[in-house]
BAZA-773512 format. One record per residue (C-alpha): residue number from 1; residue in three letters; x, y, z. Coordinates in steps of 0.1 Angstrom, whole numbers, plus 5000, padded with zeros to 4 digits. Example, Ala and Ser with C-alpha at 12.3 -4.5 7.8 and 13.67 -1.06 7.14 Angstrom:
! residues 2
REC   n res    X    Y    Z
REC   1 ALA 5123 4955 5078
REC   2 SER 5137 4989 5071
//
This chain:
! residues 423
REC   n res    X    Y    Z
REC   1 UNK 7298 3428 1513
REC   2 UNK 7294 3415 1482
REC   3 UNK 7271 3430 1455
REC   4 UNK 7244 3399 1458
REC   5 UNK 7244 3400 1496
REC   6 UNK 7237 3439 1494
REC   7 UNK 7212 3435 1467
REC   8 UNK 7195 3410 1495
REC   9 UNK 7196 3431 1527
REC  10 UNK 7162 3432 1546
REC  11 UNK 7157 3452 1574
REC  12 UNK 7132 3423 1595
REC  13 UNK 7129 3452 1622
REC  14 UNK 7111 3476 1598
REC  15 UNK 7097 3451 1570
REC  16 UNK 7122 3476 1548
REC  17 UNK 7137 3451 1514
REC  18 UNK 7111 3425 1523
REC  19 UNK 7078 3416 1543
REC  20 UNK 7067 3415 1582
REC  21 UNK 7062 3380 1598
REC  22 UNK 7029 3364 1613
REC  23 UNK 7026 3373 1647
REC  24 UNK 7010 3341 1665
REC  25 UNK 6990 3354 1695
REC  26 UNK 7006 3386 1703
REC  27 UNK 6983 3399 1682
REC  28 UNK 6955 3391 1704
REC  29 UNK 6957 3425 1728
REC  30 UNK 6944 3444 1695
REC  31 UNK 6909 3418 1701
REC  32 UNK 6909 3429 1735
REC  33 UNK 6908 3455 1730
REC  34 UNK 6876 3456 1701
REC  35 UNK 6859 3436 1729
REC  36 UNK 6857 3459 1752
REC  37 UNK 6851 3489 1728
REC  38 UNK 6820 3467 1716
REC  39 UNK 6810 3462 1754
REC  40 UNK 6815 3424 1758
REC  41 UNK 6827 3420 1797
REC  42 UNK 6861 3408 1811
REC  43 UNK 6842 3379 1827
REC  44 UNK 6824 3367 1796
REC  45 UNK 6829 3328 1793
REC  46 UNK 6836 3307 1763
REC  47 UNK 6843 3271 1758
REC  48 UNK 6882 3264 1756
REC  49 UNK 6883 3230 1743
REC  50 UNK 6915 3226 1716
REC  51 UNK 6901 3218 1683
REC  52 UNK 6864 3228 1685
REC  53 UNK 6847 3237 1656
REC  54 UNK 6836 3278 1651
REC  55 UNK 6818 3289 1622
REC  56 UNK 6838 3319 1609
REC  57 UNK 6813 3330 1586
REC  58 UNK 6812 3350 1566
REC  59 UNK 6852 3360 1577
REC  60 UNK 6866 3329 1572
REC  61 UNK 6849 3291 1568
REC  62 UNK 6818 3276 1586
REC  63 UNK 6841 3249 1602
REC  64 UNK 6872 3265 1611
REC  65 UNK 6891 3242 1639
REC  66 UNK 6905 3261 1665
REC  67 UNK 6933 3242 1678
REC  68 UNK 6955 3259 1706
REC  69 UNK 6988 3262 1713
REC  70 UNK 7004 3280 1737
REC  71 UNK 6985 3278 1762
REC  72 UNK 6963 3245 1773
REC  73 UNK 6922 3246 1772
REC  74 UNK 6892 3229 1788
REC  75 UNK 6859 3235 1800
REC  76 UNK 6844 3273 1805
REC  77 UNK 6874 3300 1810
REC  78 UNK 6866 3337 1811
REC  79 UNK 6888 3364 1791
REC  80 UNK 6910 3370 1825
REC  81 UNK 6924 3333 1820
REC  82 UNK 6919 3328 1783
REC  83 UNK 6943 3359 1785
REC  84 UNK 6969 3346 1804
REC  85 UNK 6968 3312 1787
REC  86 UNK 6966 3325 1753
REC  87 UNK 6938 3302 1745
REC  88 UNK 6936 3299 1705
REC  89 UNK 6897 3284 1706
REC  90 UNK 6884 3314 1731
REC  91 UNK 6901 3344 1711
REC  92 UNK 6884 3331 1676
REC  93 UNK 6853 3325 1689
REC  94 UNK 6859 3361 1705
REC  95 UNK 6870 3376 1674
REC  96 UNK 6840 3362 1658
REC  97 UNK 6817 3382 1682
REC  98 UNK 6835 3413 1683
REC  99 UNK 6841 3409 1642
REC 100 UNK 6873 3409 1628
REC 101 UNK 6869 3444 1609
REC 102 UNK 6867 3461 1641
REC 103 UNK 6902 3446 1651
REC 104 UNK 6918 3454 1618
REC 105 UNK 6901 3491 1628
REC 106 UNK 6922 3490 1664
REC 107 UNK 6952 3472 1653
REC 108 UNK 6962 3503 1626
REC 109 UNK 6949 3531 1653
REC 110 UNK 6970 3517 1678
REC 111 UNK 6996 3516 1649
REC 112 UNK 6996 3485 1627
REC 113 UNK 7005 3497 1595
REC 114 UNK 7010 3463 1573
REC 115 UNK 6977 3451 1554
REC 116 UNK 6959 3432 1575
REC 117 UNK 6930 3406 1563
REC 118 UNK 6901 3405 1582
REC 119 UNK 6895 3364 1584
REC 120 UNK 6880 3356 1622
REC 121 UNK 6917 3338 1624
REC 122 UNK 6932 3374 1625
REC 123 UNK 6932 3375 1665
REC 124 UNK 6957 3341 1662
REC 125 UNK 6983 3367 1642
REC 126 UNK 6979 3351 1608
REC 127 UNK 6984 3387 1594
REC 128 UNK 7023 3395 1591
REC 129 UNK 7034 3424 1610
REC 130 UNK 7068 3439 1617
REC 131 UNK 7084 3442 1651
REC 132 UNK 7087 3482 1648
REC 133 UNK 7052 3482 1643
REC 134 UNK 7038 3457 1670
REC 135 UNK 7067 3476 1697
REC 136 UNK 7045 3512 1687
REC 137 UNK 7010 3495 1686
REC 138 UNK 7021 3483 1723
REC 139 UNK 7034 3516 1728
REC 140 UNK 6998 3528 1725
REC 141 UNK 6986 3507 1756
REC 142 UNK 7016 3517 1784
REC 143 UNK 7008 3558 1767
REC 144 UNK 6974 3553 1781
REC 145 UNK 6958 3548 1749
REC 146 UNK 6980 3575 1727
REC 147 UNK 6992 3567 1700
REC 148 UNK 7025 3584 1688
REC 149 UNK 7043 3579 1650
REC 150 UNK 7076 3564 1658
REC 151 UNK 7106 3578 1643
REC 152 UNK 7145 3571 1641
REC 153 UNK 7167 3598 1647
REC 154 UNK 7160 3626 1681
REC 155 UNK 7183 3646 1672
REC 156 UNK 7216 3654 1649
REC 157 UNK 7245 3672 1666
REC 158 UNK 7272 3692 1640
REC 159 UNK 7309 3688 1639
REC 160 UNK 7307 3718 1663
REC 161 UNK 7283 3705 1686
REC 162 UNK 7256 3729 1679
REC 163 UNK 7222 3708 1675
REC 164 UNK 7213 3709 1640
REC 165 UNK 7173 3690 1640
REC 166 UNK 7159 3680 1676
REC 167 UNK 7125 3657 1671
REC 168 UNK 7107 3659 1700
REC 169 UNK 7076 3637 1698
REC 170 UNK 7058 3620 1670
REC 171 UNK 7023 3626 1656
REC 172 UNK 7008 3614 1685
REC 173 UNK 6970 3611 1690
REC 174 UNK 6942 3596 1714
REC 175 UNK 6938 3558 1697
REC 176 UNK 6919 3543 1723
REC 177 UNK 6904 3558 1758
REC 178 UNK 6926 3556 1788
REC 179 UNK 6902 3531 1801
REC 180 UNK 6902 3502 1778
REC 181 UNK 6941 3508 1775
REC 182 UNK 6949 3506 1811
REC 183 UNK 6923 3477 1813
REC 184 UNK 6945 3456 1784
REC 185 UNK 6975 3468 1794
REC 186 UNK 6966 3457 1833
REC 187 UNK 6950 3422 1818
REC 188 UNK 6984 3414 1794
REC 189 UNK 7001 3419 1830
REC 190 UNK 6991 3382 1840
REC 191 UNK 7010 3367 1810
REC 192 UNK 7039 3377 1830
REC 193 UNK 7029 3367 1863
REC 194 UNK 7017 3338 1857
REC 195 UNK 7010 3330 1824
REC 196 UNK 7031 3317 1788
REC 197 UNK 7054 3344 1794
REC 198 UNK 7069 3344 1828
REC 199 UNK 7101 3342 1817
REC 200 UNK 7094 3381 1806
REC 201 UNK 7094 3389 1842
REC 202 UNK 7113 3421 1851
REC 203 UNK 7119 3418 1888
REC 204 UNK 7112 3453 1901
REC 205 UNK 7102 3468 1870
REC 206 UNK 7063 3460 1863
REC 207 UNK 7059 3452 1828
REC 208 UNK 7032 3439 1808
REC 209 UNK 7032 3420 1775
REC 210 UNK 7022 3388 1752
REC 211 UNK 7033 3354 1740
REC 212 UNK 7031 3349 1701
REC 213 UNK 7039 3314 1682
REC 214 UNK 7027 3305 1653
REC 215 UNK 7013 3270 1644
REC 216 UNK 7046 3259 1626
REC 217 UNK 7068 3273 1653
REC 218 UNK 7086 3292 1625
REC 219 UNK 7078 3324 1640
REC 220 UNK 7077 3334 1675
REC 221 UNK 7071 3364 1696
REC 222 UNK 7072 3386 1724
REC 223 UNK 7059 3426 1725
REC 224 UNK 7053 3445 1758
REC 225 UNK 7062 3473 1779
REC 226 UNK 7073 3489 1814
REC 227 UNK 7059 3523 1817
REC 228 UNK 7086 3540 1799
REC 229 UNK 7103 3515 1772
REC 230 UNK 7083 3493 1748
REC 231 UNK 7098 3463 1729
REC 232 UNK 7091 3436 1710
REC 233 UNK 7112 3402 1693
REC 234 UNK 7107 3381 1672
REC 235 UNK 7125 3350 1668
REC 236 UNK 7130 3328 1631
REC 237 UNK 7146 3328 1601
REC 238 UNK 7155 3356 1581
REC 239 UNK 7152 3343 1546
REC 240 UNK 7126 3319 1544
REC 241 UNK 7097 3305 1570
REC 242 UNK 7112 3274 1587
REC 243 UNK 7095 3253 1616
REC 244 UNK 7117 3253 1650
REC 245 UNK 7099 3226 1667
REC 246 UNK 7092 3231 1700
REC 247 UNK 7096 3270 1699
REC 248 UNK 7074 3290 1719
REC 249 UNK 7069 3326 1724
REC 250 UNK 7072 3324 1758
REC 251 UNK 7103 3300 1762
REC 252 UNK 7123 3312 1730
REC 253 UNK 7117 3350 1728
REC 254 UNK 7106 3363 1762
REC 255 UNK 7143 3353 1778
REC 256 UNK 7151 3377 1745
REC 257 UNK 7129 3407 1752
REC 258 UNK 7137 3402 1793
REC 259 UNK 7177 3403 1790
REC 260 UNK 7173 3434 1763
REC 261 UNK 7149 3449 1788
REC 262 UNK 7168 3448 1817
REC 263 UNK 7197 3465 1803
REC 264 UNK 7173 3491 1785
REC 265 UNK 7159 3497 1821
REC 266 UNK 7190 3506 1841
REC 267 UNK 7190 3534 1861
REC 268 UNK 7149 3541 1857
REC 269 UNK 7127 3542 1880
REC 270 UNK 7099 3515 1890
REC 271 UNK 7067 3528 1878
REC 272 UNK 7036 3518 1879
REC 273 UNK 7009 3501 1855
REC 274 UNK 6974 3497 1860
REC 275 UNK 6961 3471 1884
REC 276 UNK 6950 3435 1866
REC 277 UNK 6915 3444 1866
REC 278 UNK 6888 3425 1884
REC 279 UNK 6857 3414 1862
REC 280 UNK 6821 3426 1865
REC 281 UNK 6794 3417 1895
REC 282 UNK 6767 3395 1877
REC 283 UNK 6736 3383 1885
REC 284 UNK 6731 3339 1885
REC 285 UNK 6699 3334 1868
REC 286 UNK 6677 3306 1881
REC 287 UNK 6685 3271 1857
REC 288 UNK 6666 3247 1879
REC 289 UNK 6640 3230 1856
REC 290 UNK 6660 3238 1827
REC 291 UNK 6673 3209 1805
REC 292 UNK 6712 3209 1805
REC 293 UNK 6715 3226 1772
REC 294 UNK 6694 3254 1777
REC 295 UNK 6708 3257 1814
REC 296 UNK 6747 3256 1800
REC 297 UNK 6735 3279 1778
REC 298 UNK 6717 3306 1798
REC 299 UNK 6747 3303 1825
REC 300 UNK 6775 3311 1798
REC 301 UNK 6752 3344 1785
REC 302 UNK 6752 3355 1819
REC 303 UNK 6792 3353 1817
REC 304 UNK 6792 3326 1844
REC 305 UNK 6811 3293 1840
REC 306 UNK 6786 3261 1842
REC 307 UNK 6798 3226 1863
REC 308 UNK 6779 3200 1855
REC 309 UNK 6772 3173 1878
REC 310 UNK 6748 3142 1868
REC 311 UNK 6726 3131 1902
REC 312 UNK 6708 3103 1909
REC 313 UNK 6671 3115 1906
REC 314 UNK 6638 3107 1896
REC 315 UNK 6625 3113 1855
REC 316 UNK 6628 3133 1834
REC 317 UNK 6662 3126 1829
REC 318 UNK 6689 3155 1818
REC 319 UNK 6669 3184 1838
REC 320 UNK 6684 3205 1864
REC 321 UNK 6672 3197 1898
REC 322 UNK 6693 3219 1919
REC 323 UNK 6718 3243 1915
REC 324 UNK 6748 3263 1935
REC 325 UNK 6751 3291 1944
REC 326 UNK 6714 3299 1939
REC 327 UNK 6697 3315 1915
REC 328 UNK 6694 3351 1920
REC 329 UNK 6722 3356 1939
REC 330 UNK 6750 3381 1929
REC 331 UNK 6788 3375 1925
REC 332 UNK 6814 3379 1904
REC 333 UNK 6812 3375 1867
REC 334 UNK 6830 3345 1855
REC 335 UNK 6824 3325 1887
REC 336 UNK 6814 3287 1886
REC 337 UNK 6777 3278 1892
REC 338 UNK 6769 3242 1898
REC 339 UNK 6742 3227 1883
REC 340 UNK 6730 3189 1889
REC 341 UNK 6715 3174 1867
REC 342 UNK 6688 3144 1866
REC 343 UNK 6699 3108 1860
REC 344 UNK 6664 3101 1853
REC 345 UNK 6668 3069 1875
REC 346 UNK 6665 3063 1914
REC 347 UNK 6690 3042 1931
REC 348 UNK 6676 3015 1949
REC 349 UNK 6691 3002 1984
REC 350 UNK 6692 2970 1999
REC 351 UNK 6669 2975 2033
REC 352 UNK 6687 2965 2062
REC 353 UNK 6675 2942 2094
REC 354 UNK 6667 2958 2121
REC 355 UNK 6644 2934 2141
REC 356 UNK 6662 2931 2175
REC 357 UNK 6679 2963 2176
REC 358 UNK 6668 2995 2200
REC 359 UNK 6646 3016 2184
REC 360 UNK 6679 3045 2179
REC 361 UNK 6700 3019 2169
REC 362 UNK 6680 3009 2143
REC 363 UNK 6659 3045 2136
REC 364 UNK 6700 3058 2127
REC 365 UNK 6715 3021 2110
REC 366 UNK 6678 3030 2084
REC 367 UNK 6688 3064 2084
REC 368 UNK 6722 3059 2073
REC 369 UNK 6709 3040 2043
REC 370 UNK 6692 3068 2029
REC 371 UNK 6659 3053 2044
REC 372 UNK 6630 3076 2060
REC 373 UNK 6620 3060 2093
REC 374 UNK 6585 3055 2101
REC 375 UNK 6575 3042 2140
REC 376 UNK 6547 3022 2151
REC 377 UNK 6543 3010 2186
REC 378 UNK 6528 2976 2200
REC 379 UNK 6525 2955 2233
REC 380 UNK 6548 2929 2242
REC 381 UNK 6546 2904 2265
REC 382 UNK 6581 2892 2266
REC 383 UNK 6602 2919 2286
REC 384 UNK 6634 2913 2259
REC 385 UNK 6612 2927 2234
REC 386 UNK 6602 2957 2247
REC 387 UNK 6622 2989 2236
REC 388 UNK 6631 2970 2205
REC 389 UNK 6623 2961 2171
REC 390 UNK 6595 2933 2165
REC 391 UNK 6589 2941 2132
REC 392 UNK 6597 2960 2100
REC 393 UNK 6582 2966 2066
REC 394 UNK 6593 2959 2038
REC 395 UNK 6615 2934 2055
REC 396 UNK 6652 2930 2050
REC 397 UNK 6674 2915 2021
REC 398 UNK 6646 2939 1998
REC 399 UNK 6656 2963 1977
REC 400 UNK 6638 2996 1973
REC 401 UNK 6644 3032 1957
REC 402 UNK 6664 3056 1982
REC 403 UNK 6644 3082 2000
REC 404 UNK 6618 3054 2005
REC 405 UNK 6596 3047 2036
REC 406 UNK 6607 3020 2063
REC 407 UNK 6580 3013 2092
REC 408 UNK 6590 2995 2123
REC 409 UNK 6571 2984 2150
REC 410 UNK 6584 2988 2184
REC 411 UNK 6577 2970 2217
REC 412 UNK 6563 2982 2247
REC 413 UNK 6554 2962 2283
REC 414 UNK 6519 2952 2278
REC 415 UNK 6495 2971 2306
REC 416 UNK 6518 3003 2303
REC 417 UNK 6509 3036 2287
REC 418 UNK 6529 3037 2253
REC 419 UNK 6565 3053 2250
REC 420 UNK 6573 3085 2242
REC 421 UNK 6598 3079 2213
REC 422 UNK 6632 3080 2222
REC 423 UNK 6657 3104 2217
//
């Protein structure tokens, strides 16, 4: 080597000679993390929609656009999808509730060791990190929540072959509980199953991980572990920041991490993780009456996921008139809850004839128009008549609001008891 490209050596693995790289959404299991320290539920829902605005205040600006990009976004998602998605808009508006001080505090327990800014953006990996550290912080999730100081050399062997230094271990200390690490570390298991980074998949080995890209594509990412080896690559260009369009995380450095995995997992064992865990039993509170705001509202602080359906109905318009399941009823946080919600107008229907027809024949063709059937009975002296429809009011051709009243009058043979109604 010459004496520039010495002078110029960095060591991207380490940060060593230069600086670490922005970590796109691998970074995210560190918010995960704070959320569930601060008690916020796996089934809390947040709206996913790409670009809405979240105020970041005071950790960033009061209109920061949260625009996603791995993963694709829409409607109400809780933290089990947002997760396996790697939806950008849920994880800022997450980081905003948990507060991005607290996941600084997590990232560098669990073994970040770069500075880190706290802006709300911090969950999208806008901090730069190095690969050593995000492969230990990772490391701190498959150890059940222990953290251990990585180091370089186990042991150095003389010309002799007498062992001259043996490390055993790192520092290692309790980061985070055994809970919330096996939770995480169970959750990041669905990016690999069926999330941005299936192409991590290990086959018989369960393994666990996360997608990163950042906005440019100039650096992407994949971290994550089996039980017993933890990796993580990144993907870009050594001396400078440069956009590869159309680089993803999961489609550019996962197929990395899996074919360095595979080899790095010959001859070990399959062991287990912890089970992707299931969220919380909630109870639906009762939105009928509500105005769709409110209702929306009450649902998503529940940590259920509101539908909304608009219904034909009488005023006041925008105010839910029924809802499914019930309120009241318990299920599974997360879950969808219907909610109708008032037109404000009625729909009218054209009223059908009916004069001639039997009294079922014409009770049911009503019936089937969204009419309530009202029956009246009269004598007739014409024997064609009797059984069937003389009359009807409002008469036919009008048009009148659905659910309305239709009376018709029914003949019977004149000196004869009336007719029980038919059947």
């Amino acid at each position: 080597l010459g004496l520039a490209e010495v002078l110029s050596q960095v060591n991207l693995a380490t940060g060593q000679g230069g600086t670490g790289r922005q970590s796109g959404s691998a970074f995210k299991p560190f918010t995960l993390v704070a959320a569930f320290e601060e008690g916020i539920p796996l089934g809390k829902v947040y709206n996913s929609a790409s670009g809405q605005i979240v105020n970041c205040t005071p950790y960033g600006p009061p209109q920061y656009r949260a625009v996603n990009a791995e993963g694709s976004g829409g409607g109400y998602v809780d933290l089990r999808t947002a997760t396996a998605r790697s939806i950008n808009a849920v994880f800022v508006q997450l980081a905003v509730d948990v507060s991005p001080p607290k996941i600084v505090e997590v990232a560098q327990r669990m073994g970040i060791d770069s500075p880190l800014t706290p802006f709300c953006s911090i969950t999208l990996g806008t901090n730069e990190v190095t690969p050593l550290e995000m492969a230990s912080a990772f490391g701190t999730l498959a150890n059940r929540g222990v953290h251990c100081e990585p180091f370089a050399i186990k042991r150095v062997v003389g010309p002799a072959g007498g062992q001259l230094f043996r490390q055993r271990h790192g520092d290692c200390e309790q980061a985070v509980s055994r809970d919330i690490a096996d939770k995480v570390a169970g959750l990041l298991r669905l990016v690999i199953e069926s999330g941005t980074g299936t192409a991590a998949n290990l086959g018989q080995w369960p393994a666990f991980g996360k997608t990163g890209t950042t906005n440019d594509s100039a650096d992407v990412w994949f971290s994550g572990c089996t039980r017993q080896v933890c990796a993580a690559t990144w993907v870009g260009h050594e001396e400078a920041r440069t956009p590869m369009p159309g680089a993803y995380g999961g489609t550019v450095a996962a197929p990395v991490w899996q074919d360095f995995m595979l080899v790095a997992m010959r001859g070990k064992p399959s062991e287990g993780l912890p089970p992707i865990p299931e969220p919380e039993t909630a109870r639906i509170p009762d939105v009928v009456g509500e105005t769709k705001a409110d209702a929306v509202d009450i649902l998503v602080k529940a940590h259920f996921t509101p539908q909304v359906e608009v219904v034909p109905h009488a005023p006041p318009a925008n105010v839910v008139v029924s809802q499914a399941p019930a309120g009241g009823a318990s299920t599974v946080a997360g879950s969808r809850v219907t909610i109708r919600i008032s037109s404000g107008v009625v729909p009218t229907k054209e009223i059908p004839n009916v004069v001639g027809l039997r009294e079922v024949a014409a009770a049911s063709k009503l019936q089937r128009s969204g009419f309530v059937v009202q029956v009246t009975r009269e004598p007739t002296e014409y024997p064609r008549l009797v059984g069937r429809v003389i009359a009807q009011a409002p008469g036919a051709g009008g048009k009148i609001p659905e659910g309305s009243t239709v009376a018709i009058v029914v003949g019977y043979a004149a000196g004869a008891p009336p007719p029980e109604p038919e059947a």
